[in-house]
N, C-alpha and C positions, 0 to 999 in steps of 0.2 A: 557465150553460154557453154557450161561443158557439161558434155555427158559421160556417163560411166557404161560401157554397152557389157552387157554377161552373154554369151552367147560360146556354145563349144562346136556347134557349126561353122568350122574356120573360113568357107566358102565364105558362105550366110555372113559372118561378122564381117567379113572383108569386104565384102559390095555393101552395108547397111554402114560400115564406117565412114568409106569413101565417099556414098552419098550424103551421108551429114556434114563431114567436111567441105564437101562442094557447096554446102546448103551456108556454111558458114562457123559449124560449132566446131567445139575441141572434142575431140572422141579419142577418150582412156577405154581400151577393149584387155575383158578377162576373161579366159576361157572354162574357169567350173566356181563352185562355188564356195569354195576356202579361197582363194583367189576375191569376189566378188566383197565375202563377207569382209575380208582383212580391209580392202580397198574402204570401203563405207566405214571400217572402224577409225580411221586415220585419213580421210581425206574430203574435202568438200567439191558437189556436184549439185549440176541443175536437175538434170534429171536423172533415172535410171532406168531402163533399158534391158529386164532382167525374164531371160527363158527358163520354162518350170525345168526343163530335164537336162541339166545342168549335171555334171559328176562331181562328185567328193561330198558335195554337200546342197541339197535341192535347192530349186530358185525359193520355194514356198519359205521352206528355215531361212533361208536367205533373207528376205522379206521381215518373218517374223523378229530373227534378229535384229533387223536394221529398226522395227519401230519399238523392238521391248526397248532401244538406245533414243529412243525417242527422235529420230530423222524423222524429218516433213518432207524431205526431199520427195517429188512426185515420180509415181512408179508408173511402168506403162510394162504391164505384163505380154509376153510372147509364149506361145505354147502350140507344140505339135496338136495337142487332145483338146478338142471343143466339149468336155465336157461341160454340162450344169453345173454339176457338183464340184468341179476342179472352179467353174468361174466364181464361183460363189464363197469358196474356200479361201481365195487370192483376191477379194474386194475383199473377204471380214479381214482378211488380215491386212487391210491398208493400203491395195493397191488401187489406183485411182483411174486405169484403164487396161484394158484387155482386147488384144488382137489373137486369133489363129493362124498358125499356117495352116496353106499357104496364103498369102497378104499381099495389095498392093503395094508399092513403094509409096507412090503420092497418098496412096491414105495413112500411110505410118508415117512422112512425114508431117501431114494436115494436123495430126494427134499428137505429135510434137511439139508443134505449134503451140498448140490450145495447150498443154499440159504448161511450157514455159511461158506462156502468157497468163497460164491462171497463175504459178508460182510468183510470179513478180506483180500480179496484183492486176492485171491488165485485162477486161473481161473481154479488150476488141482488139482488134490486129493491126492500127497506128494511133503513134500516140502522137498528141499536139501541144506543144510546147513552146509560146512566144507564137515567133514565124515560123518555126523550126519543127519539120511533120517528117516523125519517122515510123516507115511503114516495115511489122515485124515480120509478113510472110516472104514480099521480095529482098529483105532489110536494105533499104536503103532509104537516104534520108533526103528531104527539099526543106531549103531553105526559101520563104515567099514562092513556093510553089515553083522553084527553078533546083533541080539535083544538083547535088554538091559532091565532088569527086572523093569520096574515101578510101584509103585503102582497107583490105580486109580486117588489119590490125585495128586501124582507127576507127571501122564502123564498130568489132567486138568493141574496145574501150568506150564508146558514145554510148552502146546499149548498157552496159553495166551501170555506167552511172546517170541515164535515165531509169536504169529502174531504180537506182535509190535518189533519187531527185532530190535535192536540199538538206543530203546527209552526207555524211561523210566516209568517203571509201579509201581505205588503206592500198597503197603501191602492192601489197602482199594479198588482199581482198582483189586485184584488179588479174597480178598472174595468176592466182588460184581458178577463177572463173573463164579465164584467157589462155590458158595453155595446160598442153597434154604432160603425160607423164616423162620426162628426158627433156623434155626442151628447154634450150639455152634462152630467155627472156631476161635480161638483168632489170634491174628498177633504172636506170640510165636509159633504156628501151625504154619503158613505160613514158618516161618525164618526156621524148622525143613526139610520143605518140600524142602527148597532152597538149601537148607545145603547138604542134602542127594541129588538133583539132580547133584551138582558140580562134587560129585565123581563120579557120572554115567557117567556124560558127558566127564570127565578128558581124556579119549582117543581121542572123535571128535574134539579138540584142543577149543572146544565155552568155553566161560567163562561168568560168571554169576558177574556183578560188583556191589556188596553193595555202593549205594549213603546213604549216613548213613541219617536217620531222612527222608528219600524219600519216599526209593524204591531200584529199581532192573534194571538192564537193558542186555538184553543177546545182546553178542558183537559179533559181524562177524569176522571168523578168516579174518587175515590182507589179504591175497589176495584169498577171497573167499565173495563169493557175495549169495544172496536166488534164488535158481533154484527150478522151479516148474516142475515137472515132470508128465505128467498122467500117471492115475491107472482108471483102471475101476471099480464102483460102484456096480457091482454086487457083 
């Protein structure tokens, strides 16, 4: 999952990055809002991550912009000013959550959570697939109820293409959601990462199908469907 962080509190951005990275996501950070806007107009993101008092150009315009462009992308507004009228201004215009400083950590990331679990269609916090039960707040996955070693690259690729289950995802859909802005990832990474998930997964009976010159598409064992299970986000 990547996020796009707006934030001109360079402190603030730098601890809110590191902790989403630790957490497992890709975090692209900009610091005002011509920056923020450009970024949304050329680039695909899970979430965003966007403070109202932003310079050059407010989080609100910011916002606005990004859905007159029509982006669903989920927004999780941050703002010095608990106003009513500021929260109320930043829901009409399409943001889907709202925190104050100053904010917990664990509950901005709990809301993270829930905002890329709504985005991907997932209204609980693991999903169950075959034998194959991956849980999105710890992300980590079990196969028949025994963990399966992944590494960080291979749990992000397993989650992408659970969330699009029995579609099909492009090598260039996989780095776009997988990696930050500069990073070196060639499509020869990806296919190593695909490569090495098959064998992990070779007990939960899921199969991973090469569309040659595509992509990827993980298949639903034949009579097994995506079950969403709750977990609690603590």
């Amino acid at each position: 999952m990547r996020i796009l962080l707006a934030e001109d509190d360079e402190v603030l951005a730098d601890g809110l990055s590191r902790a989403l990275r630790e957490t497992g996501y890709a975090v692209d950070v900009v610091n005002d809002g011509q920056q923020a806007d450009a970024a949304l107009s050329t680039q695909e993101c899970d979430l965003l991550i966007l403070d109202l008092g932003l310079p050059k150009m407010s989080g609100l315009e910011v916002l606005r912009r990004a859905r007159a462009r029509h982006m669903y992308t989920p927004v999780l507004i941050l703002t010095a000013a608990d106003s009513v009228e500021q929260r109320v201004q930043g829901l009409d215009l399409g943001a889907d959550d709202y925190m104050a400083k100053p904010f917990s950590l664990n509950e901005l990331l709990a809301r993270v959570r829930a905002l890329t679990r709504r985005q991907a269609g997932f209204g609980q916090s693991r999903i169950q697939l075959g034998n194959l039960s991956f849980d999105l707040v710890s992300r980590s996955a079990q196969v028949n109820e025994q963990l399966i070693d992944l590494s960080a690259r291979e749990l992000g690729v397993l989650e992408i293409l659970l969330n699009r289950t029995g579609r099909l995802v492009s090598k260039e859909q996989i780095l776009d959601h997988l990696c930050e802005w500069g990073e070196e990832v060639s499509h020869n990474a990806i296919e190593v990462y695909v490569h090495r998930l098959r064998k992990k997964l070779e007990p939960s009976g899921l199969s991973i199908t090469t569309i040659r010159g595509l992509g990827y598409c993980l298949e639903k064992p034949k009579d097994g469907a995506v079950d969403h299970t709750d977990a609690s986000d603590e």
